[in-house]
Backbone as numpy.savetxt, mean C-alpha at the origin, in Angstrom:
# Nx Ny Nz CAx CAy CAz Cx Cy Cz
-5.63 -40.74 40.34 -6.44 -39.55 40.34 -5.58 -38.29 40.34
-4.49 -38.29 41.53 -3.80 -37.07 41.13 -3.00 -37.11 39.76
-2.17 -38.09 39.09 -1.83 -38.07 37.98 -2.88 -37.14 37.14
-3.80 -37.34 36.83 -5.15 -36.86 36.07 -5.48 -35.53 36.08
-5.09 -34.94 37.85 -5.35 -34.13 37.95 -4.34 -33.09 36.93
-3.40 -33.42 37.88 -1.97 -32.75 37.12 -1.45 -32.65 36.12
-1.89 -33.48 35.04 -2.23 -33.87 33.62 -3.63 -32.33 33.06
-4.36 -32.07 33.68 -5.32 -31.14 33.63 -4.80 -29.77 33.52
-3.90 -29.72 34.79 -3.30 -28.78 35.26 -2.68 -28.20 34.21
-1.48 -28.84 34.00 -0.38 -28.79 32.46 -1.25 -28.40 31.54
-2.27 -28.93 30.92 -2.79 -28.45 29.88 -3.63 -27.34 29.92
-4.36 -27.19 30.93 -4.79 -25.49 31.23 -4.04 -24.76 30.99
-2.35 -24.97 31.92 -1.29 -23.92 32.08 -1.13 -23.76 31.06
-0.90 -25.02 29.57 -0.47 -24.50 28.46 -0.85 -24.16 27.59
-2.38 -23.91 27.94 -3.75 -23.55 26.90 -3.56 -21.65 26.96
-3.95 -21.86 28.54 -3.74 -20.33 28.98 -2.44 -19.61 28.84
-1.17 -20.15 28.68 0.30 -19.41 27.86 0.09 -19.38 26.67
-0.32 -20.21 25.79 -0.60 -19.73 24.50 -1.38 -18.68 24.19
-2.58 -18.38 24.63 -3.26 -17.31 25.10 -2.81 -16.20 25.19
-2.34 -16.29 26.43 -1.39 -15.23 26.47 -0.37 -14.64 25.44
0.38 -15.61 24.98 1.36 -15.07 24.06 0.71 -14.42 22.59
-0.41 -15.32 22.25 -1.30 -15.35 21.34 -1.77 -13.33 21.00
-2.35 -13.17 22.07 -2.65 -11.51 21.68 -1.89 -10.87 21.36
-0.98 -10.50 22.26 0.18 -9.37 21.62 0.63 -9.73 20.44
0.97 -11.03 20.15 1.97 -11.24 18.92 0.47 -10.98 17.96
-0.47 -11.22 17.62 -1.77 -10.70 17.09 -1.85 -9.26 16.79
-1.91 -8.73 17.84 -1.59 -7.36 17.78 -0.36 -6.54 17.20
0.85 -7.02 17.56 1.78 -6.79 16.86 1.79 -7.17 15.00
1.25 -8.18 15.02 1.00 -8.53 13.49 -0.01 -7.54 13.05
-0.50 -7.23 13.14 -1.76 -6.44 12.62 -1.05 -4.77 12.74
-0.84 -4.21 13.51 0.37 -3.07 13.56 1.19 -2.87 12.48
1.71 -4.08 12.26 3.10 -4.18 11.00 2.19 -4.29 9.80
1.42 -4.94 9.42 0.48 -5.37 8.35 -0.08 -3.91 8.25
-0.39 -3.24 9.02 -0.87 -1.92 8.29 0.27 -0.73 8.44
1.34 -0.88 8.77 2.40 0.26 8.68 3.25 0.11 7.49
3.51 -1.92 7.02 3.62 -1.93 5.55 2.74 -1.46 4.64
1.28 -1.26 4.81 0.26 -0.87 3.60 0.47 0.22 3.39
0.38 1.16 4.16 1.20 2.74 5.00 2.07 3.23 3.74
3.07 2.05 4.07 4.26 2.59 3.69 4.64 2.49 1.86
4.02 1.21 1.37 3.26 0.99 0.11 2.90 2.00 -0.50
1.81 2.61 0.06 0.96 3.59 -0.17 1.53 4.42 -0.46
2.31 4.86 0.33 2.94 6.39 0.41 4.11 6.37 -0.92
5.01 5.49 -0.99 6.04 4.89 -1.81 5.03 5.19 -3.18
4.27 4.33 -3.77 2.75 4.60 -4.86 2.53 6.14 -5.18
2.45 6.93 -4.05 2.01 8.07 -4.44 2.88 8.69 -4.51
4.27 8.74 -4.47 5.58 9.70 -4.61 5.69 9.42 -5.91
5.97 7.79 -6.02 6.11 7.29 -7.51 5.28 8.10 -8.52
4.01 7.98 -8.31 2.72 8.79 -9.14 3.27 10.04 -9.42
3.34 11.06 -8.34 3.78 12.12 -8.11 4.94 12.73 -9.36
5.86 12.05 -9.20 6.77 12.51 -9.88 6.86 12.06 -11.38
6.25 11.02 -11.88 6.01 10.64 -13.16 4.57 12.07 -13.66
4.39 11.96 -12.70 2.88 13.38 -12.80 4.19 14.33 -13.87
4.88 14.49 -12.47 5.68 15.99 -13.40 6.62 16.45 -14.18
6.81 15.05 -14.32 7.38 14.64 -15.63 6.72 15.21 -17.02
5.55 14.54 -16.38 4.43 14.98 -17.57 4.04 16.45 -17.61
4.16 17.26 -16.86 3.64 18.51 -16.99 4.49 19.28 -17.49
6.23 18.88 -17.31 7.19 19.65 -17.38 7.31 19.61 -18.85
7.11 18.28 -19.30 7.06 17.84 -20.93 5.76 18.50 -21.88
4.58 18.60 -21.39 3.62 19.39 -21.96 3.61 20.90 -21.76
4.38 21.28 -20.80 4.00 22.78 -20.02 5.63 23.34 -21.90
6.00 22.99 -21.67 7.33 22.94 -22.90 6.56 22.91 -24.70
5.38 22.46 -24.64 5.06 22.04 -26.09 4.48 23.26 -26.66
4.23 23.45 -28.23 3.53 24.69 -28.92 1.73 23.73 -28.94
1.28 24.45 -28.73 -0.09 24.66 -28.97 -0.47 23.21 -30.37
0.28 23.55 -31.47 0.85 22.67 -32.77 0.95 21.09 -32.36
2.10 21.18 -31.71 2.57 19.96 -30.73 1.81 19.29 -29.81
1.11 19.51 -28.84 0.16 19.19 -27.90 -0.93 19.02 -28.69
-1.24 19.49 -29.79 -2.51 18.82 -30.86 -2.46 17.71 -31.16
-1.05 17.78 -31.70 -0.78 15.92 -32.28 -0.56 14.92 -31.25
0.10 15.29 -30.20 0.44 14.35 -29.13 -0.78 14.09 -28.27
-1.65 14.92 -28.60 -3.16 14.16 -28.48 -3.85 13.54 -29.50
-3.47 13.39 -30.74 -3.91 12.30 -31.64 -4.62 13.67 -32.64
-4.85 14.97 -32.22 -5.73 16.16 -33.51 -5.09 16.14 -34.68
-5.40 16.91 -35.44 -5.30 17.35 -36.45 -5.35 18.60 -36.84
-4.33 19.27 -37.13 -4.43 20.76 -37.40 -5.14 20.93 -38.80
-6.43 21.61 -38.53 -7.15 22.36 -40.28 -7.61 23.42 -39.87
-6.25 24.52 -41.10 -6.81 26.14 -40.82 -6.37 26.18 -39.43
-5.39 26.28 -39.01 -5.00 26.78 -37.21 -5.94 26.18 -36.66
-7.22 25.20 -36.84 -7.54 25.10 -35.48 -7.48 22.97 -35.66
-7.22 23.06 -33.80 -7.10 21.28 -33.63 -8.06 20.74 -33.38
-8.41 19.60 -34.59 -9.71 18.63 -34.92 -9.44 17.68 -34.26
């Protein structure tokens, strides 16, 4: 009977340490899992960012002429079709 008991015992103790250890490291996972998305994110939108002004620096530079065609128009009579 005490064998049995103590056998009980152990496995409570080691139900309830897992438990225990179980949250924080939970919590800690979930912390990191969104400070990588975070950080993703932010990395994404610099990237964006600067290909942006790439593009503006390259169009802000073009004639009126130029920015017609590089949108696919057609100049008839000065104006873009």
């Amino acid at each position: 009977m005490t064998g049995l008991l103590d056998a009980l015992k152990i496995g409570a103790g080691a139900i309830l340490g897992a438990a225990l250890f179980a949250g924080p490291a939970y919590l800690y996972g979930v912390r990191a899992g969104k400070t990588a998305a975070a950080t993703a994110a932010l990395e994404k939108t610099v990237e964006i960012l600067r290909e942006r002004k790439l593009t503006d620096e390259m169009v802000s530079g073009m004639s009126d002429d130029d920015l017609c065609r590089a949108l696919g128009g057609v100049l008839n009579d000065g104006r873009c079709e």
